[in-house]
Z-matrix of the N, CA and C atoms (Angstrom, degrees):
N
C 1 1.462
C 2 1.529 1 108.96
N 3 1.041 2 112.76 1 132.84
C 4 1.919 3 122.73 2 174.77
C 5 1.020 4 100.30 3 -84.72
N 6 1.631 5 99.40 4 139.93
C 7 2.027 6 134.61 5 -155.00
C 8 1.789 7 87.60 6 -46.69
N 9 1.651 8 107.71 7 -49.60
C 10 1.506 9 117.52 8 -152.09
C 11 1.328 10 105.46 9 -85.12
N 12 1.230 11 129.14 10 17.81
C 13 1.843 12 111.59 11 -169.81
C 14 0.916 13 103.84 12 -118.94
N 15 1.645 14 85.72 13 127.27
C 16 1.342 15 126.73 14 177.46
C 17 1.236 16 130.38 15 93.92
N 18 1.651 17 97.37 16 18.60
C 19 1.595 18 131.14 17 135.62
C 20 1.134 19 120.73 18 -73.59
N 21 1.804 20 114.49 19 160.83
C 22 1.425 21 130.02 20 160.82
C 23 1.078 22 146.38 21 -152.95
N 24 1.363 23 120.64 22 109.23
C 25 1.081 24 126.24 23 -173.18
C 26 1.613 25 149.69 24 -91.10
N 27 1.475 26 119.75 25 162.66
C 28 1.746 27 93.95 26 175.52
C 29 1.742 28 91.49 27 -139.54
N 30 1.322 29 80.72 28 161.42
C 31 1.502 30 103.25 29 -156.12
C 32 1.343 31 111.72 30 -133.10
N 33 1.500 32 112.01 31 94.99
C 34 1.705 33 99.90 32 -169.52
C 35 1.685 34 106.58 33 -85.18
N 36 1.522 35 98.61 34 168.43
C 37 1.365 36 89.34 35 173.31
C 38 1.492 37 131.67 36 76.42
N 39 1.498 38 92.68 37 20.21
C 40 1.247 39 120.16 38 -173.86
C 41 1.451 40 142.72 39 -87.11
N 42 1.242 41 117.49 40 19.74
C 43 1.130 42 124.79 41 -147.12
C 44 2.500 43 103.73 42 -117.37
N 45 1.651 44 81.99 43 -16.43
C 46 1.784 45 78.07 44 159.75
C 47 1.208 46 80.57 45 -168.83
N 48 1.778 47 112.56 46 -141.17
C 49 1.458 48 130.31 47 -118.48
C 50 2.003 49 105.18 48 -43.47
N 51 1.092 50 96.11 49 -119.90
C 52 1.604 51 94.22 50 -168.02
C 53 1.690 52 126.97 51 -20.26
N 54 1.303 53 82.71 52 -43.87
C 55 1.920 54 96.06 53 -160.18
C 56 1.311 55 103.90 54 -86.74
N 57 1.781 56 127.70 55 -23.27
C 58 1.278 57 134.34 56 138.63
C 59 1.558 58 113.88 57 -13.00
N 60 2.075 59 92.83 58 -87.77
C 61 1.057 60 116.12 59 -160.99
C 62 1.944 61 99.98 60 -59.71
N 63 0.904 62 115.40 61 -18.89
C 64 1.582 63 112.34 62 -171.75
C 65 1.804 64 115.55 63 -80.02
N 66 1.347 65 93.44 64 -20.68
C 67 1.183 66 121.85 65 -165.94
C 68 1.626 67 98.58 66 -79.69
N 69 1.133 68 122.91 67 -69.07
C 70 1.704 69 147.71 68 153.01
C 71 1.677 70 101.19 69 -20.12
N 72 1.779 71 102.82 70 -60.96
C 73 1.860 72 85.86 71 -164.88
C 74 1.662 73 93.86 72 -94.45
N 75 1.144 74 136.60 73 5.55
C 76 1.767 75 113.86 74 165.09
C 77 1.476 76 94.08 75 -84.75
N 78 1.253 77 134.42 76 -45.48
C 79 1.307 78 121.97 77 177.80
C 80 2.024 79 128.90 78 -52.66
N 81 1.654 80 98.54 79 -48.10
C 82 1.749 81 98.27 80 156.85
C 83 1.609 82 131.49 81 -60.04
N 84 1.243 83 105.26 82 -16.10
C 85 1.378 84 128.05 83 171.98
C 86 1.904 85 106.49 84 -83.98
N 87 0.804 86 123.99 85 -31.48
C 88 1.618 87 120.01 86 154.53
C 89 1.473 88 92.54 87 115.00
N 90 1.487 89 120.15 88 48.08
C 91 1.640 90 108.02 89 163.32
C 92 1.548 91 92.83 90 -120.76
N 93 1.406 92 96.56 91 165.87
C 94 1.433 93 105.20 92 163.06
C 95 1.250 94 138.46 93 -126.92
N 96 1.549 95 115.19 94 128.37
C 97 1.488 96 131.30 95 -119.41
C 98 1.600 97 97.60 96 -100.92
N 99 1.259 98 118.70 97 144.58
C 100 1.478 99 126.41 98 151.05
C 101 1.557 100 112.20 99 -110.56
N 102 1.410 101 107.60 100 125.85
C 103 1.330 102 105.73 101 -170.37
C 104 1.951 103 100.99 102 -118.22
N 105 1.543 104 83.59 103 134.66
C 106 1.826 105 99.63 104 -177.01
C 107 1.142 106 109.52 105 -110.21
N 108 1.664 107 108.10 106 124.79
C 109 1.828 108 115.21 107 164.55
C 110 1.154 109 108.44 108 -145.66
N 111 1.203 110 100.08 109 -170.53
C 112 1.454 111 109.85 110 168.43
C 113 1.706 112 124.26 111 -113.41
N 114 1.644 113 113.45 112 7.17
C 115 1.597 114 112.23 113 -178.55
C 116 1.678 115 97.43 114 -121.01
N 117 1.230 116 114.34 115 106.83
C 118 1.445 117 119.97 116 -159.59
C 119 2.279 118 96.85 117 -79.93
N 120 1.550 119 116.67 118 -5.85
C 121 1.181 120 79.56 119 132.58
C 122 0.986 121 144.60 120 -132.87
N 123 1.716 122 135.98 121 31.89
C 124 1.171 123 125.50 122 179.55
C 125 1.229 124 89.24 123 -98.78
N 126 1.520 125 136.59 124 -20.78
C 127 2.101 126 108.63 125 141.10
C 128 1.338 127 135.79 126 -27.17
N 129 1.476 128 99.47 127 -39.41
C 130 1.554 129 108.54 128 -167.21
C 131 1.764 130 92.74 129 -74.17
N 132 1.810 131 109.20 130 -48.50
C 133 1.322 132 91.73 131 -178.56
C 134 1.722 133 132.37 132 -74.36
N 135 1.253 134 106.82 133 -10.81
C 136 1.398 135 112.35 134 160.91
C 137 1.302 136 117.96 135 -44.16
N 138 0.979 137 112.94 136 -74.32
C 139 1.525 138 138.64 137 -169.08
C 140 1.755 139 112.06 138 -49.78
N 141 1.348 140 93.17 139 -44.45
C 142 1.888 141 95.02 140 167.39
C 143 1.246 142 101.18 141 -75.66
N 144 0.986 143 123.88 142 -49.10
C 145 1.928 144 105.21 143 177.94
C 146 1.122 145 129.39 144 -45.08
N 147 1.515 146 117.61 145 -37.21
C 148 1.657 147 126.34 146 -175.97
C 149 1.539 148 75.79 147 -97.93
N 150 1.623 149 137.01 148 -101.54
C 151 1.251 150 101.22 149 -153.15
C 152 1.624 151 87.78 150 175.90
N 153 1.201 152 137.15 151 141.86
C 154 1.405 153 119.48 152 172.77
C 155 1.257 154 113.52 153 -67.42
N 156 1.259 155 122.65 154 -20.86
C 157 1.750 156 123.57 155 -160.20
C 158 1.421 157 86.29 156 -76.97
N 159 1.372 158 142.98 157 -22.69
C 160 1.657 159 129.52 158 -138.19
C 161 1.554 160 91.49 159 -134.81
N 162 1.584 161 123.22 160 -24.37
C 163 1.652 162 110.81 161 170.91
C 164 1.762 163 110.56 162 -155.63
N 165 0.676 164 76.96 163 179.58
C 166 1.587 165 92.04 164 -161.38
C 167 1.992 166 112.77 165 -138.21
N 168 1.311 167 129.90 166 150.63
C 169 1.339 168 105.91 167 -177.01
C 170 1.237 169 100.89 168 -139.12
N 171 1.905 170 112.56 169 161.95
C 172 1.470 171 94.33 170 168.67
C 173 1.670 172 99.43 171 -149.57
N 174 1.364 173 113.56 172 128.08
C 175 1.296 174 144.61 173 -150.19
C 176 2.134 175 80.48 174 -71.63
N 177 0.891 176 94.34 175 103.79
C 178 2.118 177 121.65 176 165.03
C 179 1.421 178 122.93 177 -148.04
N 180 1.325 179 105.38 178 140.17
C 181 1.391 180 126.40 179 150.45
C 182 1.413 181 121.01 180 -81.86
N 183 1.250 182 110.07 181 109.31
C 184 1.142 183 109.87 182 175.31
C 185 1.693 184 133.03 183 -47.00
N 186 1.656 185 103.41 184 -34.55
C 187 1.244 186 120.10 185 -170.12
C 188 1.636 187 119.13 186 -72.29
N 189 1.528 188 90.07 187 -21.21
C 190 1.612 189 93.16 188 171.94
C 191 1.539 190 115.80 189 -121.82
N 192 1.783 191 97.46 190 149.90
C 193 1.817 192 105.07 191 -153.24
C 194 1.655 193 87.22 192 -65.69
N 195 1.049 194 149.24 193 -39.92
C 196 1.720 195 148.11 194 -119.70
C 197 1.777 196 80.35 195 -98.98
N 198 1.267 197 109.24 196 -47.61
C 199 1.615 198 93.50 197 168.44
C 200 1.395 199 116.53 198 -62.79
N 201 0.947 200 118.61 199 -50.04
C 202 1.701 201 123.79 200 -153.43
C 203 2.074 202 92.48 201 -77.08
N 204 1.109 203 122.37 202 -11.75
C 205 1.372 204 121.69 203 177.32
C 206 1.532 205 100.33 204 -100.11
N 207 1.469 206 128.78 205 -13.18
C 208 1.576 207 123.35 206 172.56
C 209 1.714 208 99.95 207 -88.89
N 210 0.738 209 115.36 208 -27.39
C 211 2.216 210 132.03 209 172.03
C 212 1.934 211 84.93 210 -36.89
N 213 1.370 212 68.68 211 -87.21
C 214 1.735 213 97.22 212 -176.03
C 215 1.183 214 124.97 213 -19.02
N 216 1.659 215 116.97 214 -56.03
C 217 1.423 216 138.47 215 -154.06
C 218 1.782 217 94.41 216 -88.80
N 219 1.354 218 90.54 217 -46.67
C 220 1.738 219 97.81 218 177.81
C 221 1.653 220 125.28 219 -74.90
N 222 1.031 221 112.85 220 -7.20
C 223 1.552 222 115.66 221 178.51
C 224 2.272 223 92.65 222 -114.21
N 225 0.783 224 120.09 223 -16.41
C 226 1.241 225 125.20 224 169.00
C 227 1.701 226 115.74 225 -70.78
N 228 1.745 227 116.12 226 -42.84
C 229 1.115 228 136.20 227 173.80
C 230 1.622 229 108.53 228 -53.60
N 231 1.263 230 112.96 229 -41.57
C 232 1.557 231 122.26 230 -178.62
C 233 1.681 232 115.38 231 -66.78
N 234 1.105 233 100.86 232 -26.45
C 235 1.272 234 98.91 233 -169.73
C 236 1.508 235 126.79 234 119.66
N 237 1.437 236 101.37 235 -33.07
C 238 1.778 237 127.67 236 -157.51
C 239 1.433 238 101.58 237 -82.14
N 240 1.412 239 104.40 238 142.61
C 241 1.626 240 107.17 239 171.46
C 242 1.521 241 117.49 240 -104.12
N 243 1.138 242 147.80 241 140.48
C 244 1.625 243 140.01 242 -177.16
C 245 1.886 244 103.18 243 -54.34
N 246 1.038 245 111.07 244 138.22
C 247 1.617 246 121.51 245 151.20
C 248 1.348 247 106.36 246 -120.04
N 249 0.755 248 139.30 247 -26.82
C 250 1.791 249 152.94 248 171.46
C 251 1.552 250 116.71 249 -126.37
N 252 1.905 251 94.94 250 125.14
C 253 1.669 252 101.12 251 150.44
C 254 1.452 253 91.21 252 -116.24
N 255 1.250 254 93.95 253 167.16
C 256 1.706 255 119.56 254 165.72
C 257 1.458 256 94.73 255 -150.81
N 258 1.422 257 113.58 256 111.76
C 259 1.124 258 151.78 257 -166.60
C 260 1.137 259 114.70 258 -102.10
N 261 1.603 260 118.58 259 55.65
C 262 1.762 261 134.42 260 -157.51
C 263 1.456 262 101.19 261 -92.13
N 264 1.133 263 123.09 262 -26.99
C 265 1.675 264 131.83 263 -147.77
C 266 1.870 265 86.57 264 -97.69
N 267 1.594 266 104.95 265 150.66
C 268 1.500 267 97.34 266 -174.75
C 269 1.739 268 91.03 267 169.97
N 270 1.022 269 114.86 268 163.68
C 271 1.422 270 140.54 269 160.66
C 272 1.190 271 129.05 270 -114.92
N 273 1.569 272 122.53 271 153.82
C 274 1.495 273 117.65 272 -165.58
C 275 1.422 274 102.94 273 -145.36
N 276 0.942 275 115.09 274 143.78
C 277 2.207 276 116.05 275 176.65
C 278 1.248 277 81.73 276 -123.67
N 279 1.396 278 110.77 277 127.58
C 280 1.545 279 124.93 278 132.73
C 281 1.214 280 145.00 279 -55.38
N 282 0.850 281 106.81 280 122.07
C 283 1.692 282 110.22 281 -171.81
C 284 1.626 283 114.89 282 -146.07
N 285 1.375 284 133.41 283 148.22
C 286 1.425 285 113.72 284 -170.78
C 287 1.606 286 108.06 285 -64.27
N 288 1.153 287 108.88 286 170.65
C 289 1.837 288 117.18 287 164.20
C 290 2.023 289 104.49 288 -33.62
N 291 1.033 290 119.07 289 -48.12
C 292 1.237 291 131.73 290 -132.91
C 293 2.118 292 95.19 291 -100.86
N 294 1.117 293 92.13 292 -11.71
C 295 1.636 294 87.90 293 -151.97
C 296 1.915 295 89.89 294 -124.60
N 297 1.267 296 105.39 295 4.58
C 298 1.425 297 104.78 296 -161.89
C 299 1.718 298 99.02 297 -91.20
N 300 1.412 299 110.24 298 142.82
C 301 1.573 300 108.12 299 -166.63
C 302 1.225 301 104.78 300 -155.02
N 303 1.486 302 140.70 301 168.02
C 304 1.586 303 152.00 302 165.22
C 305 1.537 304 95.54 303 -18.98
N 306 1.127 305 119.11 304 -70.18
C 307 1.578 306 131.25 305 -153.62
C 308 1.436 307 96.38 306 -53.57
N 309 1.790 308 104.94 307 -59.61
C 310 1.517 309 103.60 308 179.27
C 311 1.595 310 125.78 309 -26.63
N 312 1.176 311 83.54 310 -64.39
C 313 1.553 312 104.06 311 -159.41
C 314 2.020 313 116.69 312 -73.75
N 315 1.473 314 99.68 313 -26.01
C 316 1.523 315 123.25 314 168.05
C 317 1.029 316 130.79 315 -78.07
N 318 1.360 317 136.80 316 -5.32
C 319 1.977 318 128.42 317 -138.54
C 320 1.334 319 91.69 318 -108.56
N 321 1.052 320 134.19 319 1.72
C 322 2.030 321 136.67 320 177.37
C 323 1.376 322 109.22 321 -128.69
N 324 1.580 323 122.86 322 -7.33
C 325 1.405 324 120.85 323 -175.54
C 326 1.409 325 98.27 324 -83.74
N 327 1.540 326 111.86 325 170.37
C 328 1.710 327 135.87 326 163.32
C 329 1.343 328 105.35 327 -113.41
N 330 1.526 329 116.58 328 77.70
C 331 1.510 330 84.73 329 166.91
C 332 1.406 331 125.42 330 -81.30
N 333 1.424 332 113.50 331 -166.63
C 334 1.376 333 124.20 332 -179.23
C 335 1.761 334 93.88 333 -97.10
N 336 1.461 335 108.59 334 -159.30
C 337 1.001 336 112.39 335 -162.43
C 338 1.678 337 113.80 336 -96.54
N 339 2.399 338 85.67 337 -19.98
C 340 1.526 339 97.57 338 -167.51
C 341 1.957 340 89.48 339 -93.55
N 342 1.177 341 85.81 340 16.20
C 343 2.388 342 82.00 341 -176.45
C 344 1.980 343 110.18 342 89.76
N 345 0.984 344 103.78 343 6.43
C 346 1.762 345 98.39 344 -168.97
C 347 1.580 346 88.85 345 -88.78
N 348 1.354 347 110.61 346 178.81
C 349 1.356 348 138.48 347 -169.77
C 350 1.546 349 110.53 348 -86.74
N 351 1.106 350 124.71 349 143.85
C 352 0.944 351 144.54 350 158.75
C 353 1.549 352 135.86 351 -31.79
N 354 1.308 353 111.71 352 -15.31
C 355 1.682 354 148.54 353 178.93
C 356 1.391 355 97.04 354 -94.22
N 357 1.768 356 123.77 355 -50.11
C 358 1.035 357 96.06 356 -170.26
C 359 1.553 358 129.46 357 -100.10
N 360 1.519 359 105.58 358 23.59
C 361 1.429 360 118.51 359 -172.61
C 362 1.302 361 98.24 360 -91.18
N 363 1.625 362 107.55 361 -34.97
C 364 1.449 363 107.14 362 167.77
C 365 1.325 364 121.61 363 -46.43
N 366 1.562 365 116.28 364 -44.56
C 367 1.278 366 132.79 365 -155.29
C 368 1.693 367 98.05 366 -79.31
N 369 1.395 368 109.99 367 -22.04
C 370 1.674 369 112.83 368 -169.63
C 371 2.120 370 102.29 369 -98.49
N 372 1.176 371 112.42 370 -13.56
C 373 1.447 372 113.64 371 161.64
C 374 1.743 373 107.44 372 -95.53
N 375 0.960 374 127.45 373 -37.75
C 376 1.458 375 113.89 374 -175.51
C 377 1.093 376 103.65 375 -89.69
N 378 1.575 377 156.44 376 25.49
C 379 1.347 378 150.45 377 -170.92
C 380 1.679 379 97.00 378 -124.38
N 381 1.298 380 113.06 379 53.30
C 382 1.313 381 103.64 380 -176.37
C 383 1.179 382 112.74 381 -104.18
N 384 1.518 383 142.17 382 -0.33
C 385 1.454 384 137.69 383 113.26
C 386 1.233 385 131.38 384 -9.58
N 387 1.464 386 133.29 385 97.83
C 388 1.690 387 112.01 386 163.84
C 389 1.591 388 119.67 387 -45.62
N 390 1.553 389 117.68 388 83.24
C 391 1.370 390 118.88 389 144.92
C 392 1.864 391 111.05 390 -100.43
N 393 1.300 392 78.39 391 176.89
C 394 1.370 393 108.10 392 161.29
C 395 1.523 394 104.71 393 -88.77
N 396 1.377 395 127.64 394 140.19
C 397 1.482 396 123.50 395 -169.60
C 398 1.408 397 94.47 396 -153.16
N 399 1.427 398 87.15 397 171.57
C 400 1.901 399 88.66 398 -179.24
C 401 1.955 400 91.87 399 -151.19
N 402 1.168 401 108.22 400 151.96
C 403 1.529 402 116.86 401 162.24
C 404 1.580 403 116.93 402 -128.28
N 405 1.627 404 113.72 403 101.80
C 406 1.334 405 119.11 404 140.30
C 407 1.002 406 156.59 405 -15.24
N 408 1.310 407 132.61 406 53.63
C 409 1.383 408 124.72 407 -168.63
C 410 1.363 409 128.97 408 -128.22
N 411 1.450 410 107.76 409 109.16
C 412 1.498 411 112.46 410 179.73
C 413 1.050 412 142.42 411 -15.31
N 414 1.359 413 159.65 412 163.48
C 415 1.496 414 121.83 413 139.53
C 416 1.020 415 116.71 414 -77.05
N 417 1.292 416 121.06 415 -168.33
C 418 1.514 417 130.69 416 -173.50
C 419 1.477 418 104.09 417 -103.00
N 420 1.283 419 90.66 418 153.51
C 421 2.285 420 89.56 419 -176.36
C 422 1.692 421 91.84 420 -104.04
């Protein structure tokens, strides 16, 4: 039996490198994946790669709530509760080492109230199953 089955996860930011590849090994690991982007088709081609039986995708921007509340509504519709975010999807302002501050690093985020990401508020409305769950989240660059 694989570590992950009969887990589920979502995975923003999913559509290539990391959050791809992250997407790929929670799915070979035996969970089944919801994958979040914003190019509805290199979703489509994600999803045939791992497999329809094992993920499923749904075309969001992370940056805006009206997406991140269709996330919600749509992984709620299934039935499934989160055991995993991976919280890949994100924005970044440049700024030198020296000049970089709250504002920098904040002006496109949602936080919550406790400061976490936007992935994982998701993760705290769709976890309405008693699991054990976990939320992923990068740091910020």
């Amino acid at each position: 039996m694989s570590s992950l089955a009969g887990k589920t996860a979502l995975v923003t930011g999913a559509t290539s490198g990391i959050g791809l590849a992250g997407a790929r090994a929670l799915a070979q690991d035996g969970a089944y994946v919801f994958l979040v982007g914003r190019r509805e088709e290199a979703l489509e081609e994600a999803v045939a790669g791992i497999g329809a039986g094992q993920a499923s995708f749904i075309r969001a921007d992370v940056t805006e709530q009206s997406d991140l509340d269709r996330v919600s509504s749509t992984i709620e519709a299934t039935g499934r509760g989160l055991d995993i975010v991976f919280a890949n999807a994100g924005t970044a302002e440049v700024a030198p080492l020296g000049h970089i501050t709250w504002g920098t690093t904040s002006t496109r985020s949602t936080p919550t109230s406790a400061g976490s990401s936007s992935p994982c508020r998701l993760h705290s409305r769709c976890s309405m199953k008693a699991r054990r769950s976990s939320c992923a989240v990068p740091p910020a660059t």
